[in-house]
C-alpha positions as CSV (number, residue, x, y, z in Angstrom):
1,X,0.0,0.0,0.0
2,X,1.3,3.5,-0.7
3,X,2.3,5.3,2.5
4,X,-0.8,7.7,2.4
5,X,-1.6,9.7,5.5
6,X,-5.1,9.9,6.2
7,X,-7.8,9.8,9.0
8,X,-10.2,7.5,8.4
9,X,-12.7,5.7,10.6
10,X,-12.6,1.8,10.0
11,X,-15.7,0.8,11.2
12,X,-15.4,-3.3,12.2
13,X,-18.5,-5.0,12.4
14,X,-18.6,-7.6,15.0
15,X,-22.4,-9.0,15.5
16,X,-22.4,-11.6,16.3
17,X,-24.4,-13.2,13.5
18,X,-26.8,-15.9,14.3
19,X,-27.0,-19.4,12.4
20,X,-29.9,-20.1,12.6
21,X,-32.7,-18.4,10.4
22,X,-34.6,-15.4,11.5
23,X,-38.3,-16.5,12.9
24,X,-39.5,-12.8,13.1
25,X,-42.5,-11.6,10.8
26,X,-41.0,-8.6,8.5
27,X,-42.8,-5.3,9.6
28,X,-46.4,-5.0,8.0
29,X,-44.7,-1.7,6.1
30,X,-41.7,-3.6,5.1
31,X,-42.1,-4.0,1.0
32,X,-41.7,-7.3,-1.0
33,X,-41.3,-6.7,-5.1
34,X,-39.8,-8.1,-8.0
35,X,-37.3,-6.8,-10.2
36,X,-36.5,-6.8,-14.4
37,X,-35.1,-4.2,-17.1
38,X,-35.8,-3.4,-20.2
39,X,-33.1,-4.3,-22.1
40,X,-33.1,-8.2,-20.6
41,X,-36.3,-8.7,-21.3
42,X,-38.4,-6.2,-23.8
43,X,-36.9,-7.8,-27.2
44,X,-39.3,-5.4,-29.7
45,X,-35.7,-3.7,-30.3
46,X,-36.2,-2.2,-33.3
47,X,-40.0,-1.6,-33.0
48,X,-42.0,1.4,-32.9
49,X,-39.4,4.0,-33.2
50,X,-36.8,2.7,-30.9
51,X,-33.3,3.3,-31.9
52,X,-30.1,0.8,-31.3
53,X,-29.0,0.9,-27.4
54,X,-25.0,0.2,-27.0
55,X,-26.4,-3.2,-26.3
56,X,-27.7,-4.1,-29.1
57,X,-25.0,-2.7,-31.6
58,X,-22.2,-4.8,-29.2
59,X,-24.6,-7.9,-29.5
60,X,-25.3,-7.0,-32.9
61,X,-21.8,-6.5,-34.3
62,X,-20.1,-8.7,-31.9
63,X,-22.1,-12.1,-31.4
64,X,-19.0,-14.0,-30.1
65,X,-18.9,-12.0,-26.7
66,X,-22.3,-13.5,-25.7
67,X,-21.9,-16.8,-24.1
68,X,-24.3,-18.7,-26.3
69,X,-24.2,-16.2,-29.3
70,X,-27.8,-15.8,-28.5
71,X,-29.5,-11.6,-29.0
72,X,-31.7,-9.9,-26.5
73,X,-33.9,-9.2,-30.0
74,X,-37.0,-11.2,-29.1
75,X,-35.6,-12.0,-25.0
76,X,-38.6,-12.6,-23.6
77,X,-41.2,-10.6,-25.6
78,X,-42.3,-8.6,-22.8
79,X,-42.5,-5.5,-25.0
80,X,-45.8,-7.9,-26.7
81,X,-46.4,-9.9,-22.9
82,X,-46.7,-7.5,-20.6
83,X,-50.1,-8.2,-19.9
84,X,-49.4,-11.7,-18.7
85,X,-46.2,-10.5,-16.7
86,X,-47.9,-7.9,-15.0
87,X,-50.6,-11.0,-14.3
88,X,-48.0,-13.4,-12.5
89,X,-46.6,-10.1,-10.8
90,X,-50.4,-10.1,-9.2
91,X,-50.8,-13.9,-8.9
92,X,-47.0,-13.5,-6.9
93,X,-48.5,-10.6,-4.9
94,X,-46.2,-8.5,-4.8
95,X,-46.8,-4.8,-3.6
96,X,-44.4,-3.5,-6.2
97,X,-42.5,-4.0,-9.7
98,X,-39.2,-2.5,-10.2
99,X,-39.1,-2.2,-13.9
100,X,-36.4,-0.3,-16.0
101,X,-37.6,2.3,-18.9
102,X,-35.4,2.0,-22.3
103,X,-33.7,5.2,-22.8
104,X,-33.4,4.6,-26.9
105,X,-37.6,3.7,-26.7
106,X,-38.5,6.8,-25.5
107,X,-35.6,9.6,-26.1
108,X,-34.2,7.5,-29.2
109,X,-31.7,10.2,-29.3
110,X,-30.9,10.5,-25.9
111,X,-28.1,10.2,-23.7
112,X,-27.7,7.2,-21.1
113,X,-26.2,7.0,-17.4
114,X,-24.8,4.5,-15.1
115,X,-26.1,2.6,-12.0
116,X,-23.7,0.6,-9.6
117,X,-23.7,-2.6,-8.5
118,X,-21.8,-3.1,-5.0
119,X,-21.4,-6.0,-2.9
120,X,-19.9,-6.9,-0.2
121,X,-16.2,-7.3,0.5
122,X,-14.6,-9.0,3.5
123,X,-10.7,-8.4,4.7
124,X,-8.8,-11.6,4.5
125,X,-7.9,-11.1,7.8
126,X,-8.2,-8.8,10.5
127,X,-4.5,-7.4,10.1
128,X,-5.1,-3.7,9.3
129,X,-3.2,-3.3,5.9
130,X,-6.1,-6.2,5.1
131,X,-9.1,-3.9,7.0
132,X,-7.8,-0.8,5.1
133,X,-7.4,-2.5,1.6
134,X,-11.2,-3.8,2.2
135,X,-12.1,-0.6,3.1
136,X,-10.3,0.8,-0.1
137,X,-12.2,-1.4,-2.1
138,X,-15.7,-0.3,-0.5
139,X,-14.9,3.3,-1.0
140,X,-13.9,3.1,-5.0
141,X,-17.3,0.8,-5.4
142,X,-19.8,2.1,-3.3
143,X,-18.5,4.7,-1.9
144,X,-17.5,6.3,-6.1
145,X,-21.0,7.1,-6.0
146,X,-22.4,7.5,-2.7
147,X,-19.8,9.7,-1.3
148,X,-20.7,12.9,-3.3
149,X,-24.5,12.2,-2.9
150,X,-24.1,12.3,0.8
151,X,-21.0,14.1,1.6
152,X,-20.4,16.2,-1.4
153,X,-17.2,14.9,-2.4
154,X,-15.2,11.6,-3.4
155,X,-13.9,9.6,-0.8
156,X,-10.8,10.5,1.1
157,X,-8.7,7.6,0.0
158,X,-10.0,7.4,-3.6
159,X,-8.6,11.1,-4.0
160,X,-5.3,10.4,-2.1
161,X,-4.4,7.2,-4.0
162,X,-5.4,8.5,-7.1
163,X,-3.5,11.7,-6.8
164,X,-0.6,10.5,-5.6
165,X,-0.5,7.8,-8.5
166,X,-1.4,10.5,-10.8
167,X,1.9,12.7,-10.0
168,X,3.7,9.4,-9.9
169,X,2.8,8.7,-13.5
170,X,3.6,12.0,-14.4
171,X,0.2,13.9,-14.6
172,X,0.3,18.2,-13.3
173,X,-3.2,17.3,-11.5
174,X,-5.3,14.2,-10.3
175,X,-6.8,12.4,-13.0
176,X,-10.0,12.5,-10.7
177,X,-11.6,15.4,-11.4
178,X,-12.2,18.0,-8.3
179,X,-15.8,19.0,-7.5
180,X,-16.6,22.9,-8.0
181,X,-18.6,24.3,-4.9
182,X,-20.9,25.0,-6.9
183,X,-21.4,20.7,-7.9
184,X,-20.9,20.3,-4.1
185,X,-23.9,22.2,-4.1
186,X,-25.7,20.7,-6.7
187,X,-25.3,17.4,-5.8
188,X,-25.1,16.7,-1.7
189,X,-28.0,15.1,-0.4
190,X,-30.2,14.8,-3.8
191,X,-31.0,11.0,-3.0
192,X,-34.2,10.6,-1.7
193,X,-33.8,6.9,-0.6
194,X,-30.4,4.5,-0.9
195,X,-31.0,2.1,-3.9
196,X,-28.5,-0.7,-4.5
197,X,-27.9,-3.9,-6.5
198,X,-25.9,-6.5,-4.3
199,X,-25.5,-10.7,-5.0
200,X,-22.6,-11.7,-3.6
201,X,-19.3,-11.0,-1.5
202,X,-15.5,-11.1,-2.3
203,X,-12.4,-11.5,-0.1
204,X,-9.9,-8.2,0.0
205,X,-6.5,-9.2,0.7
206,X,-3.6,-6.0,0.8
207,X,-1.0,-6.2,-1.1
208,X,2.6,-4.3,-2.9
209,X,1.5,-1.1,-4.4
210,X,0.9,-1.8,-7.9
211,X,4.0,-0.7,-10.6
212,X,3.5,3.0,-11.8
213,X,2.7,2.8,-15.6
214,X,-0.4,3.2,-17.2
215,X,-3.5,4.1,-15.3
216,X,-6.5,1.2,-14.4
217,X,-8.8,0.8,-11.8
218,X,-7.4,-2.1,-10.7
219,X,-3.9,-0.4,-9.9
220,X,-6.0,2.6,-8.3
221,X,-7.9,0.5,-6.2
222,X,-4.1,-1.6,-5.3
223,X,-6.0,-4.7,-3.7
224,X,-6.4,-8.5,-4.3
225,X,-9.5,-10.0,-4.7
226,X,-11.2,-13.2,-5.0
227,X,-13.5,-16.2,-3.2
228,X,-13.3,-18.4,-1.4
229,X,-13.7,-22.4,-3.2
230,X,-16.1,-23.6,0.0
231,X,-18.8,-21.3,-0.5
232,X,-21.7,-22.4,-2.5
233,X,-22.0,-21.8,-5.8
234,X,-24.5,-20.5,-8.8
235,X,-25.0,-20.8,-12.2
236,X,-22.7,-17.9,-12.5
237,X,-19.0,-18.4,-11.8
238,X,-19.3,-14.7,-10.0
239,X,-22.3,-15.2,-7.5
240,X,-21.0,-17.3,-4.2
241,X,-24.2,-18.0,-2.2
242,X,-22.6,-15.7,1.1
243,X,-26.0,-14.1,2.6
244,X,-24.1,-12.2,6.1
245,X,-22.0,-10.0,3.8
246,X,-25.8,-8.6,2.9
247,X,-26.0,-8.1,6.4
248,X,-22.4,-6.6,6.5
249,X,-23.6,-4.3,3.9
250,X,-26.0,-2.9,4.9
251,X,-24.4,-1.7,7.9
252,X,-21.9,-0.2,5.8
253,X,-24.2,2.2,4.1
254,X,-25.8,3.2,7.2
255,X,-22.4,4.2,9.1
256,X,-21.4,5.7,5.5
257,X,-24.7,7.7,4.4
258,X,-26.6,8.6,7.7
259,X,-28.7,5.5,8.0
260,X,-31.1,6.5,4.9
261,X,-33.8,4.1,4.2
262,X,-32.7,1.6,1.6
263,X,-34.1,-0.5,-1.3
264,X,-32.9,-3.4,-2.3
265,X,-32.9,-3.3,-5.9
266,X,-31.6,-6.4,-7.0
267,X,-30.9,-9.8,-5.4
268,X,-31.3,-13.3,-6.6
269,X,-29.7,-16.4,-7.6
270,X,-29.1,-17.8,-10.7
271,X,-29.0,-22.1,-12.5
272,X,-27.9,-23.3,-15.7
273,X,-31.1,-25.3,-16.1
274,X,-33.8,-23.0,-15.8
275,X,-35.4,-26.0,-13.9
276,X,-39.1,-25.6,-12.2
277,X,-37.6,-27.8,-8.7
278,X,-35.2,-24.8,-8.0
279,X,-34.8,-25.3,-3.8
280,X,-31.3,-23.4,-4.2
281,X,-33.1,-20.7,-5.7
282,X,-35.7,-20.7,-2.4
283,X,-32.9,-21.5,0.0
284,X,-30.8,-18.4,-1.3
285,X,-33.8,-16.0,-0.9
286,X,-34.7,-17.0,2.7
287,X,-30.5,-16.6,3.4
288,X,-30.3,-13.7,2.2
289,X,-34.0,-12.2,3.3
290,X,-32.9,-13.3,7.1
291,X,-29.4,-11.6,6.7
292,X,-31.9,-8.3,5.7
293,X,-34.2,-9.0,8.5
294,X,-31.6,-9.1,11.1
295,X,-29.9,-5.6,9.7
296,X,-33.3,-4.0,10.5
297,X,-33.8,-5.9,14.1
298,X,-30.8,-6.0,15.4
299,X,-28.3,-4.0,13.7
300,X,-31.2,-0.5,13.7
301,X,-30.7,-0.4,9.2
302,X,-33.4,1.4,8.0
303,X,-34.3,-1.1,5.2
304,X,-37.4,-0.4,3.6
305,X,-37.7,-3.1,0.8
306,X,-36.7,-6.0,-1.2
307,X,-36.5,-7.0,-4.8
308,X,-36.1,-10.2,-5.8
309,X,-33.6,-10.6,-9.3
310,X,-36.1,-11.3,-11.6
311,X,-39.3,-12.2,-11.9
312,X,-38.8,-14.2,-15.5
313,X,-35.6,-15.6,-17.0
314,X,-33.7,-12.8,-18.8
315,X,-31.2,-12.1,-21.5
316,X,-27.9,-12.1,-19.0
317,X,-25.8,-9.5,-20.8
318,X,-22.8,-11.6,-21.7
319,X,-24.1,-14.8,-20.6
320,X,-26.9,-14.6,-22.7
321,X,-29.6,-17.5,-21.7
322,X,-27.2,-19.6,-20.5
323,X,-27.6,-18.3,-16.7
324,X,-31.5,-18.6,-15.3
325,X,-32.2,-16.0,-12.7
326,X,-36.4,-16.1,-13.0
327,X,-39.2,-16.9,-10.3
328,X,-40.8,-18.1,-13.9
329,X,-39.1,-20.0,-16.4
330,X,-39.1,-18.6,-19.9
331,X,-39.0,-20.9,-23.0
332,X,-36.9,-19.3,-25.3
333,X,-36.8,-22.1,-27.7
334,X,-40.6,-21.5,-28.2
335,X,-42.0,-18.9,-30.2
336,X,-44.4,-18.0,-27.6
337,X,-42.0,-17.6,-25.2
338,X,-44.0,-19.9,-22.7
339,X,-44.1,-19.0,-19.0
340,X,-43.8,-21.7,-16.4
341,X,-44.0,-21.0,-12.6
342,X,-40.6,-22.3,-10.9
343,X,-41.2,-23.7,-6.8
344,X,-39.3,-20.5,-5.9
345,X,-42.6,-18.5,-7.0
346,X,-44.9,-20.2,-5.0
347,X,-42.0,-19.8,-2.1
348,X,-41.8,-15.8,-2.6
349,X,-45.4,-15.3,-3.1
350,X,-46.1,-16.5,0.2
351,X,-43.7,-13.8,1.3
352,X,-45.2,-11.8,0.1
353,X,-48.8,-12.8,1.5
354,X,-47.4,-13.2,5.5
355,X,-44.3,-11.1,5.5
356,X,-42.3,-13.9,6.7
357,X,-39.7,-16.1,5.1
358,X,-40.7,-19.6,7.5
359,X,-43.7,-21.2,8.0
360,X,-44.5,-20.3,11.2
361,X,-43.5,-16.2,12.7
362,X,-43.9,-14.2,15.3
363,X,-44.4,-10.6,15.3
C-alpha cells in the first residue's frame, strides 16, 4: 500500500451473526417486489421507433462476446407480454414492480447513465493493511458514487491514491476530477432513498502497491481479490451463495450515508437449467431475506424493501440464456416464449402474503 496519510474511521462490524434463520415476521410496512429491465427482457428492439442501445450494436456486431451467441432481439417478448407479466406479478403478490424504462424507446436520441452494483467485501484477515485494503475497495465501489450524494465529495482515500499515483505517472493534476462548490452544491443530499444492487461477496487481501505505468482501476484500487472455493456456488461463476455479507452491507451504508432508508434493488440467484424444482433458488432467498431481516432488528438499518432478481428468465448481458435468474421460467426455444411457474414462486409469493420467510413467525 502506498504510504498515504489519512484519518479515516474503519468501522469493524462484529455482530455476532446468528445461524440459525430469523423467525420474526417482517414489519407490515416492510415491502416485498420483483425486479427486471428493459433491455433483458423487452426484445421489440427495433419496433415502434426505438433506436439501437450500445447493447444491441455490441450484441449485434459482436455475437461472439455472448456466451451462447444468443441476442436480447426477441428476450422474452415482454414488449408484446406485458399483460401476462404484470398478471403473475399479481398472482406473486407483490406490492411492487421495479421495472427499468429504455432510454433509446423513448428519447431515441438520448443520452444514457450509469447505475452501480456493489457487494460486499470482506478483509482476509483482521490485520489492518487487510481492514484498510477492504475498506479501499468499499470506497472506489460504493462509496464512487455514494460519497458525493451524501457528503459532497469523493472519498478521502479514492482522492489520495489517485492523486498521488497520478503525479507518480507523471500527470500536473489528479486524474480524478475535483468537484466545484458550486457541484458540491448541486449534488449533496439529492438522494431521496439508498438504492443498490448486491449478490454476492468477495475477499480483500492488501498487497505491494501496484508498478506506476499506465492508469486502471485495478492499480488505483491496489488490492487483491477473490472467493473463497467452499462457498456455494451459482450458475454464475461470479455469485457465491454468502447471505451475512448482505448483512455486512448494509451496515456499511448506514455508518457511511446517515442511515437513509434503503431499497434493495436487485438480489437473486441464478442455475444453468432454468429447472421448475429450484430449492437453491428458495434456500438463497430465505439466506439472504434473514441476513436483511436481522440488519433491520438487530443492527437499527433502515431497510425499507426488497427486490427479488427477476421475476422471469432474462437475457444475462454476456451470458446470454445460458444463466437462469427467474421466479418463472421462460421458453426461449418456443416462439411464444412460454411462462412456467418455478417452486421458488410459490415460495416468494407466500412472502409476500405473510411477511415472513418460515412457515411459522412471530411478530
Amino acid at each position: 500500500m502506498l504510504c498515504i496519510k489519512f484519518i479515516a474511521a474503519i468501522f469493524i462490524l462484529n455482530l455476532g451473526f446468528l445461524d440459525a434463520l430469523n423467525n420474526k415476521k417482517f414489519p407490515p410496512d416492510f415491502i416485498f417486489g420483483c425486479a427486471t429491465a428493459a433491455f433483458q427482457i423487452e426484445g421489440a428492439w427495433n419496433e415502434d421507433g426505438k433506436t439501437p442501445s450500445i447493447w444491441d450494436t455490441k450484441n449485434h456486431k459482436i455475437p461472439s462476446i455472448i456466451e451462447d451467441n444468443s441476442t436480447a432481439d426477441v428476450s422474452c417478448d415482454s414488449y408484446h407480454k406485458y399483460k401476462e407479466d404484470v398478471a403473475l406479478l399479481k398472482e406473486l403478490g407483490v406490492s411492487h414492480y421495479r421495472f427499468s424504462i429504455s432510454w433509446p424507446r423513448i428519447l431515441p436520441n438520448g443520452k444514457v447513465a450509469m447505475v452501480l452494483n456493489t457487494n460486499w467485501y470482506e478483509p482476509e484477515t483482521d490485520k489492518t493493511d487487510d481492514i484498510i485494503a477492504a475498506e479501499t475497495k468499499l470506497q472506489f465501489v460504493g462509496g464512487f458514487f455514494g460519497h458525493p450524494l451524501y457528503h459532497g465529495d469523493w472519498p478521502p482515500i479514492m482522492k489520495s491514491r489517485i492523486g498521488l499515483r497520478s503525479k507518480l505517472e507523471g500527470y500536473a493534476k489528479s486524474r480524478l476530477p475535483e468537484f466545484t462548490q458550486e457541484e458540491i452544491k448541486y449534488i449533496k443530499g439529492t438522494n431521496d432513498f439508498f438504492a443498490f444492487n448486491s449478490y454476492t461477496t468477495s475477499i480483500i487481501r492488501a498487497i505491494d502497491e501496484p508498478e506506476i505505468g499506465d492508469p486502471t482501476p485495478e492499480k488505483d484500487v491496489g488490492v487483491y481479490e477473490y472467493q473463497r472455493d467452499d462457498w456455494d456456488s451459482s450458475g454464475s461463476t461470479w455469485l457465491k451463495v454468502v447471505p451475512w455479507g448482505m448483512r455486512k452491507l448494509l451496515n456499511w451504508f448506514k455508518q457511511e450515508y446517515f442511515n437513509p432508508e434503503i431499497l434493495i434493488t436487485e438480489n437473486g440467484y441464478s442455475d444453468f437449467t432454468g429447472q421448475l424444482n429450484d430449492p437453491n433458488r428458495t434456500h438463497y432467498i430465505t439466506d439472504y431475506l434473514s441476513a436483511v431481516k436481522d440488519a433491520i432488528d438487530y443492527d437499527g438499518v433502515n431497510v425499507i424493501g426488497y427486490n427479488v432478481w427477476s421475476i422471469i428468465d432474462t437475457f444475462e448481458w454476456n451470458a446470454g440464456y445460458t444463466a437462469k435468474f427467474g421466479l418463472v421460467n421462460v421458453d426461449m426455444n418456443d416462439p411464444n416464449r412460454t411462462r412456467t411457474k418455478k417452486d421458488s414462486f410459490y415460495y416468494y409469493q407466500k412472502v409476500c402474503q405473510t411477511h415472513c420467510i418460515v412457515d411459522q413467525c412471530i411478530d
